[in-house]
N, C-alpha and C positions, 0 to 999 in steps of 0.2 A: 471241445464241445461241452459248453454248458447243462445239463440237467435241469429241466424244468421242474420247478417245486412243485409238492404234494399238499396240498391242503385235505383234512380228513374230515371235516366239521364245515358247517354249516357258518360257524362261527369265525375260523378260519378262511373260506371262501370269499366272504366278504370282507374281511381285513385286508387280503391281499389285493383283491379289484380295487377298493377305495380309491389308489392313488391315479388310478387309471380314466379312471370316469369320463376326465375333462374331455380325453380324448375316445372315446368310445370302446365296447368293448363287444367281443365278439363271442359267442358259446357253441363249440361243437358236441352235442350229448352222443357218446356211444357207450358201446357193453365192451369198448375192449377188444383184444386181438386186431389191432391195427392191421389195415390192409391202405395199398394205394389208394381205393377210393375216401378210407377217412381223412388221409391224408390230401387230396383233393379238398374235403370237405374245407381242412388249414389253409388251403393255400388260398381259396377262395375268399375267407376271412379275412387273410391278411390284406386284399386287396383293398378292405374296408377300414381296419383299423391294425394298430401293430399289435395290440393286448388280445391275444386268444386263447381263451381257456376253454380244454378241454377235458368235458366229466366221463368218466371210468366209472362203469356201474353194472353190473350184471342183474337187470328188475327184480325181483323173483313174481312181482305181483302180475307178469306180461304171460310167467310160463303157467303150465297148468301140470296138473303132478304126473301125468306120462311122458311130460319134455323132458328137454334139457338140459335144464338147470343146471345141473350137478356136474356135469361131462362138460357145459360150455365153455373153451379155450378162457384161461386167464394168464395172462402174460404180461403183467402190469412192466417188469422193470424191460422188456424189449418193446413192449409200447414207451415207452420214458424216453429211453434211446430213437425210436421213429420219433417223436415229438420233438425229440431236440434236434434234429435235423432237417426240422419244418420249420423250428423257431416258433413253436409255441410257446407263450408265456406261463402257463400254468397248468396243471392237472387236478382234476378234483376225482378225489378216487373216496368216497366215504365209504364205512361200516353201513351194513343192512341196520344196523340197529339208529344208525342215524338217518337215516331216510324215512327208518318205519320203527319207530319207538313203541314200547309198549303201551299196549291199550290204543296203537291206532287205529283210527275206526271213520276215516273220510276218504271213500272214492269218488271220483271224477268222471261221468259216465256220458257219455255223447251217442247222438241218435244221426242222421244227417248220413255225411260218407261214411261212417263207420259203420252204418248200414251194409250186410251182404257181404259177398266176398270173403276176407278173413276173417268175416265174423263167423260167417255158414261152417267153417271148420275151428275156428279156434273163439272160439263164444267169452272168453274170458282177456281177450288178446288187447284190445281198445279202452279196456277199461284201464288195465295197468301200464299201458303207454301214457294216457291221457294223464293220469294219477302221479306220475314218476317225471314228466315233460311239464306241466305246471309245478311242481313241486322244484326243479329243476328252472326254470322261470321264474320265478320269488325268490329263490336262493340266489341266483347271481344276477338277477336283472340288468341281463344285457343288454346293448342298443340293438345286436344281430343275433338268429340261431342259424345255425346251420341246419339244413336237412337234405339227405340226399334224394331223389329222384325215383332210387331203385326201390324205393320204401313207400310206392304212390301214394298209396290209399291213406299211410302214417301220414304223408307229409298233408292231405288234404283236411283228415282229423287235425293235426295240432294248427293249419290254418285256423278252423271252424271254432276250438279251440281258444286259440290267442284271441280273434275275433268276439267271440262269444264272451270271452270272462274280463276284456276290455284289459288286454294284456300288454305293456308298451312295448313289445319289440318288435321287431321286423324280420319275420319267417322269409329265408334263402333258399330256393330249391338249389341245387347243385346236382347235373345232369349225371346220368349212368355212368358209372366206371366200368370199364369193360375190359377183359382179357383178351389176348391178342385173337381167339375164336370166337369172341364177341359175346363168353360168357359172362354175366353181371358179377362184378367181386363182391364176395360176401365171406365171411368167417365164419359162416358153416360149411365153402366150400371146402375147408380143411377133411371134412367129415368122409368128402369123396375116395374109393378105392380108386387104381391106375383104370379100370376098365368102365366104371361109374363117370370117371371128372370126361370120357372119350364120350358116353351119353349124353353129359350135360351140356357138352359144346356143340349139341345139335339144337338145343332151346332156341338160339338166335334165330338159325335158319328158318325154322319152323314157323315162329313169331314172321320175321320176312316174307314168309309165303302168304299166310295170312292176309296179312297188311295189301300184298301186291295184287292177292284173288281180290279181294273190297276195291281197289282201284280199278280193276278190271269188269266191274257189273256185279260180282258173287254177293250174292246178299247176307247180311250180317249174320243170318241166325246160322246160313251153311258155313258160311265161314268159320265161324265159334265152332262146328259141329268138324271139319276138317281137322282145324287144329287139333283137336282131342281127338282125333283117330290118327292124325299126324305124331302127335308126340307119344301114341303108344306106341306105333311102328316104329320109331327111334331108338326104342327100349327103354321109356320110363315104366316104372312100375303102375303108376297111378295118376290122375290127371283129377285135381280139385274142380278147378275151372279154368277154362278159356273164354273171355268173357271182352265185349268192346262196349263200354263204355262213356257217356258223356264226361269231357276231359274235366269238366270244372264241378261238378255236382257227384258221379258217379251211380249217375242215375243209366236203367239199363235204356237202352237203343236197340230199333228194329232197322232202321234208316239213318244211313248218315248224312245229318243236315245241320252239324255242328261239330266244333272240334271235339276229337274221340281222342280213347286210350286204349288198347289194348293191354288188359292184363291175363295174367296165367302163373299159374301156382301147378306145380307136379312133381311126385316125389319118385326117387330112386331110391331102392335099399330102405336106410333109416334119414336120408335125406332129404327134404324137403324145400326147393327151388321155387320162388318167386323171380318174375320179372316182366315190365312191362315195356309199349313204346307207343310213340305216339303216333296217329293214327292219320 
């Protein structure tokens, strides 16, 4: 098993793509602690081009100083090993200091879907995605990115995004990975206790019931209001939002008379669960 190289630099990064160009190249951006679904994210890649690189970056500018940060899993050399058994062609794992050098002083700030939702609780969240995914976008100017599915709102921002800044790549949704109780994979699910990860694999169902009441006549606004009384009886601690949304804009709905999304965010413990489905 080969080992996919580490570029650190910005510099680096693109040396190594150059040779690759002719034939396309592909960028999956995570923070890290590989799970099946990033590894989805490769594999979807690959079905577009052989050259995929993928960047290791823990943002700092996404968390806000009560997160995190500091505790979020980093596991570069058993990410290295999952990569190379995807066949990925490269890792870009830089320094904080190379992404955010001193005296940086340009953020990326988007209005649109980044509207609401994860903004109403984490108000600083969009800006340092937006900031860190163009930044990330200029460095390796891919033909493709990758983005997964479970990250809606992210993947409609760096649409709006790539769109907006006349950005040449071509944004990949790549659908939910899900655990075999049809919890969403994520690398905070690490965070879960034995009796926590048995709460969290009731999210799916709850989201199902939802989704099934809305086919059945339940009107949107009861529906949102169940689900949040649903997922407390479950035993989440706390419930952000349950929220159905227009699937392309993320604008709210009373009536469904175009394709929707439900989303919902709720936390356990010190855990904090997003996930959505379509509608």
């Amino acid at each position: 098993m080969t080992l996919p190289a580490i570029a650190t630099t910005v510099a680096e990064l693109r040396r190594a793509l150059s040779p690759w160009r002719k034939d396309g190249i592909a960028l999956v951006p995570t923070m890290g602690a590989l799970h099946d679904g990033h590894l989805a994210l490769v594999a979807a890649a690959k079905e577009r081009t052989p050259h995929v690189a993928v960047s290791i970056f823990v943002n700092p500018t996404q968390f806000a100083p009560h997160e995190d940060f500091n505790s979020y899993p980093r596991t570069l050399e058993a990410d290295r090993e999952k990569l190379a058994r995807a066949n990925a062609s490269l890792i870009f794992a830089p320094f904080a200091r190379e992404m955010y050098p001193d005296g940086f002083a340009t953020t990326v700030s988007l209005k649109g879907p980044a509207m609401g939702l994860e903004t109403d609780f984490r108000p600083h969240f969009f800006d340092g995605v937006a900031t860190i995914v163009a930044k990330l976008l200029i460095a390796a100017a891919p033909d493709y990115a990758m983005f997964g599915e479970k990250d809606y709102q992210q993947l409609l921002v760096v649409r709006r995004l790539v769109q907006d800044l006349n950005l040449p790549v071509e944004i990949i949704a790549v659908p939910v990975a899900r655990e075999s109780d049809g919890l969403a994979m994520s690398s905070r699910n690490a965070y879960l206790a034995p009796a926590e990860r048995v709460v969290a694999g009731r999210l799916n169902g709850v989201m199902k019931d939802v989704i099934s009441r809305m086919a059945r006549g339940t009107g949107v606004v009861e529906a949102q209001a169940f689900g949040a009384a649903a997922l407390k009886d479950a035993g989440f601690d706390s419930v952000d939002y349950v929220a159905v949304r227009d699937a392309q804009t993320l604008a709210p709905l009373t009536v469904l008379q175009e394709p929707a999304r439900l989303l919902v965010a709720a936390r356990i413990g010190k855990t904090r669960l997003i996930d959505n489905m379509a509608v």
